[in-house]
C-alpha positions as CSV (number, residue, x, y, z in Angstrom):
1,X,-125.9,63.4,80.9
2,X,-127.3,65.5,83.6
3,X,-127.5,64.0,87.0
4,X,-131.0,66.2,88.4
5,X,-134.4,65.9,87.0
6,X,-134.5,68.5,84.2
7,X,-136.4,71.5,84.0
8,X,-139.9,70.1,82.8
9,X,-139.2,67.4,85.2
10,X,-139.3,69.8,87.4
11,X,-142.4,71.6,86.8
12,X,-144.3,68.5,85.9
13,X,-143.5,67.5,89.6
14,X,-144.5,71.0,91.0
15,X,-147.9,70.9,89.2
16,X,-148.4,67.6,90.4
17,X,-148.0,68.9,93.6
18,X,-149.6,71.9,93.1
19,X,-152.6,69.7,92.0
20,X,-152.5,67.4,95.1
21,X,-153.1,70.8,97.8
22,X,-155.7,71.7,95.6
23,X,-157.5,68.3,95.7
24,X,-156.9,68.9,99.7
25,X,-158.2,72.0,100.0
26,X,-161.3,71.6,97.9
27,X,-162.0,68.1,99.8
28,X,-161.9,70.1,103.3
29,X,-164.2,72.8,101.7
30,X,-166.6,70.1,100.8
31,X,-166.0,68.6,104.6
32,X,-167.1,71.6,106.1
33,X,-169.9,72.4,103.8
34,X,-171.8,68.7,105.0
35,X,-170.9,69.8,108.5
36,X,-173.0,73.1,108.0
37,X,-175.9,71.4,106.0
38,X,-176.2,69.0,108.9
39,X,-178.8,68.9,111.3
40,X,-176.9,70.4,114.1
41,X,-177.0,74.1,112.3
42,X,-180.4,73.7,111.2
43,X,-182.1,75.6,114.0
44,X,-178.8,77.5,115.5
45,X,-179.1,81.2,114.1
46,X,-175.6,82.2,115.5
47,X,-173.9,80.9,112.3
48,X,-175.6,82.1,109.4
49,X,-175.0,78.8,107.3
50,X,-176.1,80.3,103.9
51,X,-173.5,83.7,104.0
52,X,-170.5,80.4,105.1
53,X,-171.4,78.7,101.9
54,X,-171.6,81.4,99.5
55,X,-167.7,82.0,100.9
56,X,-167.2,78.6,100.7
57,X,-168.3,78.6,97.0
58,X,-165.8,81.6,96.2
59,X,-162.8,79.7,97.6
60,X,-163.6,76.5,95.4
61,X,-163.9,78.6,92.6
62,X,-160.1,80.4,93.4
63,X,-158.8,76.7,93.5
64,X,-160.1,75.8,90.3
């Protein structure tokens, strides 16, 4: 009998891992996407909100 988690064990534990940082990431891409729809970027033109989403998009896509 072996005493370690065997090798599925072990993947099964990496991808559930793997699935939590992923849940993070996507939750703090979300995060800073109602940031730059709120009111406070609605007349600042230094930060063009609309080129941060479109980037923001492409990472939540990668994650997925």
């Amino acid at each position: 009998m072996s005493r370690g988690k065997s090798y599925i064990e072990k993947l099964q534990d990496e991808n559930l891992e793997r699935a939590r940082k992923i849940e993070s990431a996507l939750l703090s891409v979300n995060e800073i996407r109602a940031y730059l729809l709120s009111s406070k970027f609605h007349e600042d033109t230094t930060v063009q909100v609309r080129d941060i989403l479109l980037r923001l998009d492409n990472v939540s896509r990668e994650l997925i």
